[in-house]
C-alpha positions in Angstrom: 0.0 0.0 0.0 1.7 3.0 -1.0 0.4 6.9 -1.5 2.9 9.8 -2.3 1.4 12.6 0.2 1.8 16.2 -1.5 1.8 19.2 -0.4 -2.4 19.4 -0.5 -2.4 17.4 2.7 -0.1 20.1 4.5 -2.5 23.4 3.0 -4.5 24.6 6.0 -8.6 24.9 6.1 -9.1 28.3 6.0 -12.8 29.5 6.8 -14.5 28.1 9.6 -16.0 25.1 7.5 -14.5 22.1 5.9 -17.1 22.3 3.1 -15.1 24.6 0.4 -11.7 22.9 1.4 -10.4 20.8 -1.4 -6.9 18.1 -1.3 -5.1 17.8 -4.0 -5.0 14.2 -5.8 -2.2 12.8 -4.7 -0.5 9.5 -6.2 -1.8 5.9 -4.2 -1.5 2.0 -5.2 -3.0 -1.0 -3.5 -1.6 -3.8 -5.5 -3.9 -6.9 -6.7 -1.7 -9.0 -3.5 -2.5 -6.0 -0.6 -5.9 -5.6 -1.5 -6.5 -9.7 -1.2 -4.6 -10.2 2.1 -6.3 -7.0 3.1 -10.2 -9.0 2.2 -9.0 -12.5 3.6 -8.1 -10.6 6.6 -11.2 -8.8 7.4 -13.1 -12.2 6.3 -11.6 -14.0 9.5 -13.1 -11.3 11.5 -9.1 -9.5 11.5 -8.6 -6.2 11.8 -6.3 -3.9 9.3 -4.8 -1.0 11.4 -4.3 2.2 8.9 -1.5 3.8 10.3 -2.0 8.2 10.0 -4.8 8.8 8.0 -3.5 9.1 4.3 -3.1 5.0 4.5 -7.1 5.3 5.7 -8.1 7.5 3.1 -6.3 5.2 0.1 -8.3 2.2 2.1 -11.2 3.9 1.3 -10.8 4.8 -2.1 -10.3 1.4 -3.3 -12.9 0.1 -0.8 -15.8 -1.0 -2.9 -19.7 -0.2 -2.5 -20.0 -4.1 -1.1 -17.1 -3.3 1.0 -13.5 -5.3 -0.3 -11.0 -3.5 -1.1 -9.9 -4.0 -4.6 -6.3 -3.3 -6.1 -6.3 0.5 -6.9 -3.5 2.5 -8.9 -4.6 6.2 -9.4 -4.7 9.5 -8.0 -6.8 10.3 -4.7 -8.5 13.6 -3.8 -10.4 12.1 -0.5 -11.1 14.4 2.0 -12.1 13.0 5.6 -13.7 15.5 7.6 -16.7 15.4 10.6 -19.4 13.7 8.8 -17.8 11.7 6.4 -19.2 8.1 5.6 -16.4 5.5 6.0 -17.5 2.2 3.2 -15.9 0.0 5.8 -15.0 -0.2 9.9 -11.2 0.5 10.3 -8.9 1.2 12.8 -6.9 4.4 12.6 -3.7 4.9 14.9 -1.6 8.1 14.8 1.9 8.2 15.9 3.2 11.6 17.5 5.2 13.0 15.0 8.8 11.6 14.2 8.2 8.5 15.5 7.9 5.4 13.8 6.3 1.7 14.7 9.0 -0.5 14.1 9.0 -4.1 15.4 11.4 -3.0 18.3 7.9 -0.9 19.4 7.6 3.1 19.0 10.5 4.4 18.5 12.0 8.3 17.3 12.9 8.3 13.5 16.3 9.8 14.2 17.1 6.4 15.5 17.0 5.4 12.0 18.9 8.1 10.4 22.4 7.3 9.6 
């Protein structure tokens, strides 16, 4: 699962509603292989954690109206804001900034940094 965040995900909301705030389409894949461990997952009754919310919001995009996710290469412009209808149930976790889940746990990204 892979999308290349631009700068459209950094631009602030200005206005005191989310409703004329656009993102820019930014690059995203979930390749035929993701998107069918992804389904057998979820069909045990698993969970798929989408770690920050541009992993969620390329979930969505390729999630389909009956709910799998299918492979998906293409530009994204989803905006998730207070209302929004999620296709699916998924678990979100945000990291504080410059860290980094690693198998060794949470740890700064300056650890691995030459």
């Amino acid at each position: 699962v892979t999308l290349h965040v631009g700068p459209g995900t950094y631009f602030p909301i200005r206005g005191d509603s989310t409703n004329n705030h656009h993102i820019a389409p930014e690059w995203g894949e979930i390749t035929n292989e993701a998107a069918q461990t992804i389904n057998k997952v979820r069909a045990r009754g698993g969970r798929i954690v989408a770690v920050v919310s541009t992993a969620l919001r390329l979930l969505e995009t390729a999630t389909t109206k009956n709910g799998s996710v299918s492979a998906f290469s293409g530009n994204t412009d989803l905006f998730i804001k207070p209302g929004f209808k999620f296709q699916k149930k998924w678990v979100l976790k945000i990291f504080p900034l410059g860290l980094i889940l690693t198998p060794r746990g949470c740890i700064p990204l300056t650890d691995l940094l030459p």
